[in-house]
C-alpha positions as CSV (number, residue, x, y, z in Angstrom):
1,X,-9.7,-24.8,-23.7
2,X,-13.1,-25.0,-23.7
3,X,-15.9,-22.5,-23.3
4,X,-18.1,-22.7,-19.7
5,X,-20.5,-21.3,-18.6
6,X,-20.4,-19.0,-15.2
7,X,-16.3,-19.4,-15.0
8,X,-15.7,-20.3,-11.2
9,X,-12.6,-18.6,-9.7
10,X,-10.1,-19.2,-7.0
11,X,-8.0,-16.8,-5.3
12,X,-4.4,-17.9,-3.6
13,X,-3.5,-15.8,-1.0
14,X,-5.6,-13.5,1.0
15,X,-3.7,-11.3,2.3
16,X,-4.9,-7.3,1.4
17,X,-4.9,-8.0,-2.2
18,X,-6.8,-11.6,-2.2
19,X,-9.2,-10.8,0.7
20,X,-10.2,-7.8,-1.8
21,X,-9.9,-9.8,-5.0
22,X,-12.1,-12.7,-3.7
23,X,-14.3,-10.6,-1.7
24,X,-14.9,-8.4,-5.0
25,X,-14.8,-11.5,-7.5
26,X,-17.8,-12.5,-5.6
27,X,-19.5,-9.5,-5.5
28,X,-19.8,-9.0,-9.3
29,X,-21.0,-13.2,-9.2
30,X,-19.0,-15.2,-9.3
31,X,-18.3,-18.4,-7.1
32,X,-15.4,-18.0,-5.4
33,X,-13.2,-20.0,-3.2
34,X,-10.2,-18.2,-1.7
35,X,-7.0,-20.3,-0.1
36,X,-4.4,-19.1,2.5
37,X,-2.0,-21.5,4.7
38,X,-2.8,-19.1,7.5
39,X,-5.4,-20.9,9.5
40,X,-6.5,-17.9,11.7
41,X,-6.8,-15.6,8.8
42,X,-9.2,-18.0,6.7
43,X,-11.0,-18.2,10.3
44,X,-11.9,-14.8,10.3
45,X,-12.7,-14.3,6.2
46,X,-15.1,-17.1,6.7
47,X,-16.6,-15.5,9.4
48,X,-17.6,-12.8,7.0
49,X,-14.9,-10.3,8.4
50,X,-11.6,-8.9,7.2
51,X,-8.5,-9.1,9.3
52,X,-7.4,-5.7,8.2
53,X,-9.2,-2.6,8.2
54,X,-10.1,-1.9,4.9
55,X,-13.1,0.6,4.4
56,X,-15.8,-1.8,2.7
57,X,-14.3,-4.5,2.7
58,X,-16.3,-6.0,5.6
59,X,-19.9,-5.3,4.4
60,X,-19.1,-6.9,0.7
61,X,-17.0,-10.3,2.6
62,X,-20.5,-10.3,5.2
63,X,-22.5,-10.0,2.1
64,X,-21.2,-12.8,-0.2
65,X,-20.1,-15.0,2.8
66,X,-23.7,-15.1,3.7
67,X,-24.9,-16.1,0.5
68,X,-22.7,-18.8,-0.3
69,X,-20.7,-17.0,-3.2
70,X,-17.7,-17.0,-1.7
71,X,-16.0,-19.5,0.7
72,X,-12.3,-20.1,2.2
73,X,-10.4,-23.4,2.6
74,X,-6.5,-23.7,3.7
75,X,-6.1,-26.7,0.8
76,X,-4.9,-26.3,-2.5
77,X,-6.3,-29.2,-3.5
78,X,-9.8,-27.9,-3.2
79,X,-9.3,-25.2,-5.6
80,X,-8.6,-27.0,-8.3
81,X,-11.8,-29.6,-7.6
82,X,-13.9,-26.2,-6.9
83,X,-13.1,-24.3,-10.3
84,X,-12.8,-27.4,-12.5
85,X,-12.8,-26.6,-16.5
86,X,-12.1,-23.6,-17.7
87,X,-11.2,-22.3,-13.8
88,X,-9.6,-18.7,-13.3
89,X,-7.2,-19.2,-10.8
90,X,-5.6,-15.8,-9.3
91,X,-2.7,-15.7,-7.6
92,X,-2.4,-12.7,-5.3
93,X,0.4,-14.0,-2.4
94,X,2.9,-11.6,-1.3
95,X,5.9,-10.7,-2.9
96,X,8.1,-8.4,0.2
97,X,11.6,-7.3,-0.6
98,X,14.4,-9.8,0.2
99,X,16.3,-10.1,3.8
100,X,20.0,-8.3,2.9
101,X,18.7,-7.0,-0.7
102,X,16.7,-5.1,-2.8
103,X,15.5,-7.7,-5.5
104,X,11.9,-8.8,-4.5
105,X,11.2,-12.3,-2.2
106,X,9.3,-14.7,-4.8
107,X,9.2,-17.7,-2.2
108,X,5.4,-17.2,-1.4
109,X,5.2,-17.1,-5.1
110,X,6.8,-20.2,-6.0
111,X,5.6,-21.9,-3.1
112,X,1.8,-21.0,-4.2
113,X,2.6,-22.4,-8.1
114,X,3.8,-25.8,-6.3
115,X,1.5,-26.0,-4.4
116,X,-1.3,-25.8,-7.0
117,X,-0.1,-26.7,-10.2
118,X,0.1,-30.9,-9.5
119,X,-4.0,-30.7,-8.8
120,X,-4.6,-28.8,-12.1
121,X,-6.0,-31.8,-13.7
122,X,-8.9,-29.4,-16.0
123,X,-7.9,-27.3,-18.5
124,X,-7.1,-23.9,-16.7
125,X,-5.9,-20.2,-16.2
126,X,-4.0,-19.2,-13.5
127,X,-3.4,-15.5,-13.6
128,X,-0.7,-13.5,-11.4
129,X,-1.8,-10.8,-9.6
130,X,1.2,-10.0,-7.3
131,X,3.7,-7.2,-7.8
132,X,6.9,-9.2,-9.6
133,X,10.1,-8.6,-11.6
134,X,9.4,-8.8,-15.1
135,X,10.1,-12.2,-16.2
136,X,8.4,-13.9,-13.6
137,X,5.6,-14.5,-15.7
138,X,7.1,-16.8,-17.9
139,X,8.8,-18.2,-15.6
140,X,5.7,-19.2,-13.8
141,X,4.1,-20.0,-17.3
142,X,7.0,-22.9,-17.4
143,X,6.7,-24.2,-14.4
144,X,3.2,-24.6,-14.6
145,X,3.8,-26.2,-17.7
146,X,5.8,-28.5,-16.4
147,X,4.2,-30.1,-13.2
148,X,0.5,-29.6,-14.0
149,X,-1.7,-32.7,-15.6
150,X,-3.6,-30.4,-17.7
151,X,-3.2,-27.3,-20.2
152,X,-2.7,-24.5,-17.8
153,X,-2.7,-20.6,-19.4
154,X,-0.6,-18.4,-18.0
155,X,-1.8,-14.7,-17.8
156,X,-0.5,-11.7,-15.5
157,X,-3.1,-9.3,-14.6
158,X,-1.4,-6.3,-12.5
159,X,-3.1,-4.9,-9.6
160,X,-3.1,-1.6,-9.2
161,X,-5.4,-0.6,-5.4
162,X,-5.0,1.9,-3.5
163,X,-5.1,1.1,0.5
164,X,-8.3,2.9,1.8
165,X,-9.5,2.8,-1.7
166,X,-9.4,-0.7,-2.5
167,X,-13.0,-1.9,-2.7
168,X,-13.8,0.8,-5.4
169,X,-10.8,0.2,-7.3
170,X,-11.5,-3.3,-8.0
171,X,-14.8,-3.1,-9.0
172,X,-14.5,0.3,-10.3
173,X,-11.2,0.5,-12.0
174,X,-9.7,3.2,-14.1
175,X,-8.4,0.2,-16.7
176,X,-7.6,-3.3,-16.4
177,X,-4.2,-4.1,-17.7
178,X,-3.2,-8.3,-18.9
179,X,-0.6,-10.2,-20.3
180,X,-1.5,-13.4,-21.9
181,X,0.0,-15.5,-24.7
182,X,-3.0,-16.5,-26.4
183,X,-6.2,-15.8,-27.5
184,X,-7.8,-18.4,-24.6
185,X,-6.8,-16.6,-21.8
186,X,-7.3,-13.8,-23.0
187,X,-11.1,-14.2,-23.2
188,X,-10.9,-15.9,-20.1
189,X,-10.5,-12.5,-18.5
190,X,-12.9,-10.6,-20.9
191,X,-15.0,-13.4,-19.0
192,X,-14.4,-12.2,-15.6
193,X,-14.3,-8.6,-16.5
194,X,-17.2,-8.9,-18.6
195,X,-19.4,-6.1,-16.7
196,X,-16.4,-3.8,-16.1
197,X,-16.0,-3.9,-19.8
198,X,-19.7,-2.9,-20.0
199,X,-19.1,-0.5,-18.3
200,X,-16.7,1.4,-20.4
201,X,-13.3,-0.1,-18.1
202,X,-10.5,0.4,-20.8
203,X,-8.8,-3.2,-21.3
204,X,-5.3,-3.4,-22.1
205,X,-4.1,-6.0,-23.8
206,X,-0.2,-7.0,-23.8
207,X,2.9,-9.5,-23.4
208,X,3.9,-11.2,-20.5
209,X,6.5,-8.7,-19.4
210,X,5.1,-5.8,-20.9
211,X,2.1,-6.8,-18.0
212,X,4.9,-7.0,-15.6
213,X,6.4,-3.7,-16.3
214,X,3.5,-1.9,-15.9
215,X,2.7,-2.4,-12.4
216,X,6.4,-1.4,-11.2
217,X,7.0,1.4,-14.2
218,X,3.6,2.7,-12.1
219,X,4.8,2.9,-8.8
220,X,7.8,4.3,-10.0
221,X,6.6,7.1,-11.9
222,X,4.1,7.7,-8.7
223,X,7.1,8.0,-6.4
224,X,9.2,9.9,-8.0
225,X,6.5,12.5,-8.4
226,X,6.1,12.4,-4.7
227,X,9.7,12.4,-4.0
228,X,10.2,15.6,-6.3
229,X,7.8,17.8,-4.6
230,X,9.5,16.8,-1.1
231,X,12.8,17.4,-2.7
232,X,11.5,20.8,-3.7
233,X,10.9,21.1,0.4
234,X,14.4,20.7,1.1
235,X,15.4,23.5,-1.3
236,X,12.2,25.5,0.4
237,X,13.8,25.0,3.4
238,X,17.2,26.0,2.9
239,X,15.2,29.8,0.4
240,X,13.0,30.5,2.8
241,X,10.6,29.3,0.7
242,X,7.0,27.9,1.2
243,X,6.6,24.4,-0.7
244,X,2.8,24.1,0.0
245,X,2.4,28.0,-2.0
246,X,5.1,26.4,-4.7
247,X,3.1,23.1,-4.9
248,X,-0.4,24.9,-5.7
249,X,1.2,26.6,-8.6
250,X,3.0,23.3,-10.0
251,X,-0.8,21.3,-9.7
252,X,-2.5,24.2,-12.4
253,X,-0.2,23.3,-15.4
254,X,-1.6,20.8,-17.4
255,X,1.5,19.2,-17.8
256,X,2.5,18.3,-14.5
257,X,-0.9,17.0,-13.1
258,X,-2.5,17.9,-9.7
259,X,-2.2,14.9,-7.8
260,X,0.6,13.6,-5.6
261,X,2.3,16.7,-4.9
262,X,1.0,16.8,-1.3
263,X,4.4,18.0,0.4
264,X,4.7,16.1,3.7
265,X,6.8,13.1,5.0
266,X,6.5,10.9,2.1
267,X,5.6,7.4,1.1
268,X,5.7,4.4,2.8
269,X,3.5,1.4,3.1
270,X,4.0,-2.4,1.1
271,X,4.2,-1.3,-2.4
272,X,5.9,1.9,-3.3
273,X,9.5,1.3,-1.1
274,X,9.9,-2.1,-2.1
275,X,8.7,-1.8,-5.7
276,X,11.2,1.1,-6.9
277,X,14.3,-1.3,-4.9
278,X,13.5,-4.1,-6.4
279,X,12.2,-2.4,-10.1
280,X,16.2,-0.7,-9.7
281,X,18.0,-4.5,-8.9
282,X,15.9,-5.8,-11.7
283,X,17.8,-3.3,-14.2
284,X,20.8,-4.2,-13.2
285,X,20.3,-8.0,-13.0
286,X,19.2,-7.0,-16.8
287,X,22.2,-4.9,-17.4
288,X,20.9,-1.4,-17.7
289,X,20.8,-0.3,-13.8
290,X,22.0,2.6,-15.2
291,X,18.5,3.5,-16.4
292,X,17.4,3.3,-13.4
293,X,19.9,4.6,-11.2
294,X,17.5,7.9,-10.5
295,X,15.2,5.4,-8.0
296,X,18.1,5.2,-5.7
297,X,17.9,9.2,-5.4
298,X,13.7,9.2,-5.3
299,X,14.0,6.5,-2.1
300,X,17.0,8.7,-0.8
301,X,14.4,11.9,-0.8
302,X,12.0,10.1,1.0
303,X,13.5,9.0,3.8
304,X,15.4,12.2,4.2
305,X,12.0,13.6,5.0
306,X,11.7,11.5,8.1
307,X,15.1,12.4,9.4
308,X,13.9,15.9,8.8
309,X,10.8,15.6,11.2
310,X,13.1,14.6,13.7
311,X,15.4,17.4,13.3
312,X,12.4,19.9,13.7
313,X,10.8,18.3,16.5
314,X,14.4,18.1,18.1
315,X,14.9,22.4,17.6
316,X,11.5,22.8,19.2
317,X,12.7,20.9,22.1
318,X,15.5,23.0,22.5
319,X,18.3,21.2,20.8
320,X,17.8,17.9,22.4
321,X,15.0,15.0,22.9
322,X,16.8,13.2,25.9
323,X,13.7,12.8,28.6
324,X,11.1,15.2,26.5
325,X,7.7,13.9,26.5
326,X,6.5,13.7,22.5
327,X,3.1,13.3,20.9
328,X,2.9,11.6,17.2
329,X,-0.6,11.3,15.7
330,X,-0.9,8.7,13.4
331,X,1.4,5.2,13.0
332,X,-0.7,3.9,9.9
333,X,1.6,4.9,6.4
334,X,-1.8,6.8,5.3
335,X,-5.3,7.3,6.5
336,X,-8.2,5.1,5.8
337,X,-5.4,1.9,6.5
338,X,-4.3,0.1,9.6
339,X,-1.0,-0.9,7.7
340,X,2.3,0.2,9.6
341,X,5.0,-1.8,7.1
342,X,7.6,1.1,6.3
343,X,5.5,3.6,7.5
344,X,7.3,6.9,7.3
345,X,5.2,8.1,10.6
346,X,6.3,5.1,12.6
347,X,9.6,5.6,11.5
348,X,10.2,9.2,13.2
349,X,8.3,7.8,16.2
350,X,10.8,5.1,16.9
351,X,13.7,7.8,15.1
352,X,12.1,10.1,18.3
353,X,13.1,7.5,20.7
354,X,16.3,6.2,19.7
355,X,17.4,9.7,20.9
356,X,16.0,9.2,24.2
357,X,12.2,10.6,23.8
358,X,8.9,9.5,26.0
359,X,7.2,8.7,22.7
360,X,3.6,8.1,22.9
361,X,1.3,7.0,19.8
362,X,-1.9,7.2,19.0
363,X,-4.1,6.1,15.8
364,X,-7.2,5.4,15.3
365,X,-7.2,2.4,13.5
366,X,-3.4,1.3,13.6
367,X,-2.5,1.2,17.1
368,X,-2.2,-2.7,17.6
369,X,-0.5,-3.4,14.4
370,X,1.9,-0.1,15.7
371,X,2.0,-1.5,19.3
372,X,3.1,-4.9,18.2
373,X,5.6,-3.5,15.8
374,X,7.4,-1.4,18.2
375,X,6.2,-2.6,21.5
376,X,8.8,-0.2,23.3
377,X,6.8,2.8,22.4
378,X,3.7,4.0,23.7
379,X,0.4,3.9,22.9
380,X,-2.9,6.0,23.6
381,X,-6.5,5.7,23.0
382,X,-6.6,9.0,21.6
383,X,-5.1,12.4,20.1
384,X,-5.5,13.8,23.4
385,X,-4.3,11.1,25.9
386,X,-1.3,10.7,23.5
387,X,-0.6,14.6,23.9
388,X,-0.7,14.9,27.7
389,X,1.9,16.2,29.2
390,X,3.5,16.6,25.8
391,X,6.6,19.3,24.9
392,X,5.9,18.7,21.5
393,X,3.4,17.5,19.2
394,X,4.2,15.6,15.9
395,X,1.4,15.7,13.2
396,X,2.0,12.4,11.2
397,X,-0.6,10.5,9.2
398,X,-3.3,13.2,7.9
399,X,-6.3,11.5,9.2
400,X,-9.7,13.8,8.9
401,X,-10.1,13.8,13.0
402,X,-6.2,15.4,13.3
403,X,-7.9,18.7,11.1
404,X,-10.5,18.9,13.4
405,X,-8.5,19.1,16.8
406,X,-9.2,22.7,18.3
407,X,-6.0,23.8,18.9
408,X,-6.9,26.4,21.2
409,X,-8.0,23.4,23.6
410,X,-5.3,20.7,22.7
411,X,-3.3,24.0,24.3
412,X,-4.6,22.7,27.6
413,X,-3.0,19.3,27.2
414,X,0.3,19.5,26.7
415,X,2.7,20.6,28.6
416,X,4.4,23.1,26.1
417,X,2.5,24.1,22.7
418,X,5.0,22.8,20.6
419,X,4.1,21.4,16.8
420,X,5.6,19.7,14.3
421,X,3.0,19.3,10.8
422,X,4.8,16.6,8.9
423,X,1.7,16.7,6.2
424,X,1.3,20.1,5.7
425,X,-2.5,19.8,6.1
426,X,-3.5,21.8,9.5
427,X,-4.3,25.3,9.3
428,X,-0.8,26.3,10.7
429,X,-2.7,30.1,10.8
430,X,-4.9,29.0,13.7
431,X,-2.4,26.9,15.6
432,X,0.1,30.1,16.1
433,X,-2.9,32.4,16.8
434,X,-3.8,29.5,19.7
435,X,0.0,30.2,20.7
436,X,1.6,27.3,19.2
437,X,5.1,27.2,18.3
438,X,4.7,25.5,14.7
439,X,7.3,23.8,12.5
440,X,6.6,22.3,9.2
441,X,8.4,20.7,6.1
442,X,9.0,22.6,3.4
443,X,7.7,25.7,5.3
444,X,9.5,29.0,5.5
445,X,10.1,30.5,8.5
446,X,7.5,32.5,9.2
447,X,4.5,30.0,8.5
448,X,6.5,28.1,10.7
């Protein structure tokens, strides 16, 4: 393939990973055209505005939107006469867990290669993006090679963002990690990586599958850190035992690390849950499920947490929820993010009312994704509206304004001061000393 100049580059899908990839692409120069079959959504990119709430995000989309960088189209066709020679094309289109199974849903995937692979008439890269099962890669790679005009490189260049964070971690990544099978697409992405790599950006460079395996061996590792220190809550719980004294401990040996043992209610969101299922029904499908058998257990941790939230807030209410008016702050799976897929908070507030509670919600960035999710709940324009009337409030997604609430006031709203902390990040001290009754995971009794 030859050499170009300024290497154009398209971006196929924009949902939270594309709308960041383009938006970013752009930023560090490049032209960039980004497709979606979802008219409204290309709508709103073109407008210069993301349909998520991402922190960022809008201010770099306005930026290169407005000066002609970066541009959105709902035809595959275009991308390939946009990038012409020498193209990067990124794929970055969804990849959910399957209806009825744990193995990953490569439609959107497959459906993207079709789509674009007859127009490739230019010599090419077209690099994945998404989260897959390792051997999708060269599967791609043959398909590719098989319907598009041109040479086509395949290359799989993991993403690895953190919702709330995103913006920074693309242009501003801790290491860039690509599989490639040849020297030309390899350079290819030293191309669009070229000031990262100034920078000092480590860049890995790999197989196909080794690519693959990084992203999900990742996610795994990161959950089942998460899951331990919420399984060491369980066994707080039953000692009488104080996880947030146990976790501060844990975090100063240099072995263990001090991130991700935040004691609370666990993961949730678009990655982690359906990465670990779908990483565990690739082993098998490979014949060593055994290996990963352990990611059944971490996923069974986590959502034990949830049903433990409910059990607390249940005891505060006396032994039943039937008719009792319930408070949760915060829908979103974390703060800084409007994304409610498998959110553990939104999980207790529907648990809360499948056993008969007056459940109102409030977020402040996630209530209309919340309310359209589980439209049976309710829904309030803030911490305090939520928390009238209340016999118990549920502390659920650790947004910054939750640590600020006066508790001595929010006494006023409710109707008895009753608190669950499913984060373990309010100052349970000051809540009992403003005559809360305070319950908390992994808490012994007494800092309860």
């Amino acid at each position: 393939m030859a050499r170009v100049g300024k290497r154009r580059i398209t971006v196929t899908g924009t949902g939270y990973l594309g709308a960041t990839h383009a938006a970013c692409m752009a930023e560090l120069g490049f032209e960039v055209l980004g497709m979606d079959v979802d008219a409204e959504k290309i709508g709103v990119l073109a407008s210069g505005r993301s349909p998520f709430f991402e922190p960022g995000l809008n201010e770099v989309l306005a930026r290169n939107v407005a000066s002609g960088r970066l541009r959105f189209t709902t035809d595959p066709a275009e991308l390939a006469a946009f990038g012409g020679e020498g193209a990067v094309h990124f794929l970055c289109v969804n990849t959910p867990q399957s209806a009825g199974s744990d193995a990953a849903d490569l439609r959107y995937l497959n459906l993207a290669v079709e789509a674009l692979a007859p127009h490739l008439t230019e010599s090419c890269v077209v690099v994945g993006k998404s989260t897959v099962p390792v051997g999708t890669a060269a599967a791609v790679a043959d398909r590719l090679r098989e319907l598009a005009p041109a040479a086509v490189e395949t290359a799989w260049n993991p993403e690895f963002l953190r919702e709330g964070h995103a913006v920074a971690d693309t242009l501003h990544p801790d290491r860039l990690v690509v599989g490639v099978e040849s020297a030309e697409a390899e350079q290819a992405l030293r191309d669009v990586y070229a000031s990262l790599l100034e920078d000092g950006v480590p860049f890995l460079t790999m197989d196909l599958a080794t690519s693959e395996l990084v992203k999900t061996a990742a996610n795994s590792f990161l959950a089942t850190k998460i899951s331990f220190i919420n399984a060491m809550a369980e066994v707080c719980e039953a000692a009488d035992a104080d996880v947030v004294l146990l976790a501060q401990a844990l975090r100063l040996d240099p072995r263990i690390g001090t991130r991700f043992l935040e004691p609370g209610l666990g993961f949730g969101g678009a990655c982690l849950p359906k990465d670990i299922r779908g990483f565990a029904a690739r082993s098998r499908e490979l014949g060593v499920g055994q290996a990963l058998a352990f990611l059944h257990e971490v996923d069974g941790i986590n959502l034990r947490r949830r049903a433990r939230a409910v059990t607390l807030a249940r005891e505060l209410c006396g032994g039943s929820l039937e008719g009792r008016r319930v408070a949760v702050w915060g829908a979103a799976f974390k703060p800084d993010s409007d994304d409610v897929r498998d959110s553990p908070s939104l999980a207790v507030a529907d648990a809360l009312a499948g056993e008969g509670a007056l459940v109102t919600v409030y977020d402040p960035e996630a209530r209309d994704n919340a309310a359209k999710y589980l439209p049976h709940l309710g829904f309030a324009d803030s911490a305090r509206e939520a928390a009238r009337d209340a016999q118990v409030v549920v502390h659920a997604t650790e947004w910054p304004e939750f640590r600020e609430i006066d508790p001595v006031e929010a006494a006023g709203w409710v109707a008895q001061p009753h608190l669950v902390d499913c984060r373990n990040t309010l100052d349970l001290a000051a809540w009992r000393g403003a005559g809360w009754t305070v319950a908390a995971l992994g808490r012994p009794a007494a800092a309860r």
